[in-house]
C-alpha positions, -999 to 999 in steps of 0.1 A, spaced: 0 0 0 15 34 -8 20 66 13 -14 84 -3 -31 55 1 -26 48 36 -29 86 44 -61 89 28 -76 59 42 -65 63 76 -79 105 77 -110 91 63 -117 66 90 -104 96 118 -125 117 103 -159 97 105 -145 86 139 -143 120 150 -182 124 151 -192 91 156 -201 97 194 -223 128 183 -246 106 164 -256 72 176 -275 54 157 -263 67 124 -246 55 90 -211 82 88 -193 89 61 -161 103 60 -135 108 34 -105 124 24 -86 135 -8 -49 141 -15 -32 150 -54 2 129 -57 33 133 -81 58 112 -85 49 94 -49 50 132 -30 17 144 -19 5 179 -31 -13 196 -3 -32 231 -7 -11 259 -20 3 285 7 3 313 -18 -4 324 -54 36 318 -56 31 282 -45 5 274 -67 22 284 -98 51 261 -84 28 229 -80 9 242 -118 44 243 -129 56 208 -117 25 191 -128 25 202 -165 33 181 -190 29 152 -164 6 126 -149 -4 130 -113 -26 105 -90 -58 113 -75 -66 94 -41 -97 95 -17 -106 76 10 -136 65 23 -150 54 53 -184 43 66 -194 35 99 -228 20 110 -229 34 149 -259 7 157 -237 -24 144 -204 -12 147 -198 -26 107 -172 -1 94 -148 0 61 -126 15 41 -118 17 6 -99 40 -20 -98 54 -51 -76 67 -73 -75 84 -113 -48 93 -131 -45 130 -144 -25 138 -172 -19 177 -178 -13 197 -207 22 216 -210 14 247 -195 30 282 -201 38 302 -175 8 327 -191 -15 297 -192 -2 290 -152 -2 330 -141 -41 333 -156 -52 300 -141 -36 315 -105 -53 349 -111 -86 333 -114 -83 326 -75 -96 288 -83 -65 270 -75 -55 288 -41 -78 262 -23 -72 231 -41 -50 202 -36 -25 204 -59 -40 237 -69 -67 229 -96 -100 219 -97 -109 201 -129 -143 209 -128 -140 243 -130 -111 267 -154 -84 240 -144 -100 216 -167 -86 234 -193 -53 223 -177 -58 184 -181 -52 163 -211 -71 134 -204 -78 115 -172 -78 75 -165 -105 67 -139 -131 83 -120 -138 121 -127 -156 128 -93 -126 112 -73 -108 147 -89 -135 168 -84 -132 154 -47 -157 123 -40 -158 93 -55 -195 84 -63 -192 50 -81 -167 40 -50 -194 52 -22 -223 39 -41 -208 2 -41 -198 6 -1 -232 21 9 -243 -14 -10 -225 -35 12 -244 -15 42 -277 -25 24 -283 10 9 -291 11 -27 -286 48 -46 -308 47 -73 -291 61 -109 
């Protein structure tokens, strides 16, 4: 298991944990989402001046989306966690192209500073996986776990 995987599995499960006691009784999700190149994890940008550095490392290259998920029943006690992760392959960017993106304000609080489902999918080339793991939440993912807890999301 790698270093984004483990992170992002383990703050998902401390984060559902972390109000299990305030609602017995209850099905709680909790997840968590990190942006990794080259096996370092991206965080939020400081600063406009960070965020052009992370826009500026990224281009050209493929980075890894992760999110964990976890679900706790607080009646039963059943609880998991699972992952996901897509593959994001950006464009080369110029610096105008990375300077704009920055000025938009969009990528200042974004893991790895861009959001592709806003201006920074302008940014990407293609992806390999599940678009709303980038956008932040993995739908297809939580829709098979809630199965497993005998909830069925309708499509």
């Amino acid at each position: 298991m790698s270093d984004s995987v483990a992170r992002v599995e383990l703050n998902s499960l401390r984060k559902a944990e972390s109000v299990r006691i305030h609602h017995p009784g209850s099905l709680i999700i909790g997840s968590d989402t990190v942006v990794s190149l080259g096996g370092e994890i991206m965080g939020k940008p400081t600063d406009e001046d960070d965020a052009e550095r992370m826009l500026r490392d990224l281009s050209g290259k493929c980075n890894t989306v992760f999110t964990g998920i976890s679900i706790i029943n607080t009646e039963s006690g059943k609880q998991m966690t699972r992952h996901a992760s897509t593959r994001v392959w950006f464009k080369q960017l110029t610096e105008e192209k990375i300077r704009d993106y920055v000025n938009s304000g969009e990528p200042l609080d974004k893991a790895g500073s861009y959001g592709i489902q806003g201006l920074g999918g302008e940014l990407v080339d293609r992806i390999e996986g599940s678009y709303s793991n980038v956008v932040g939440f993995p739908l297809e993912l939580l829709t098979e776990m809630l199965s497993e807890f005998g909830i069925c999301i309708a499509k």
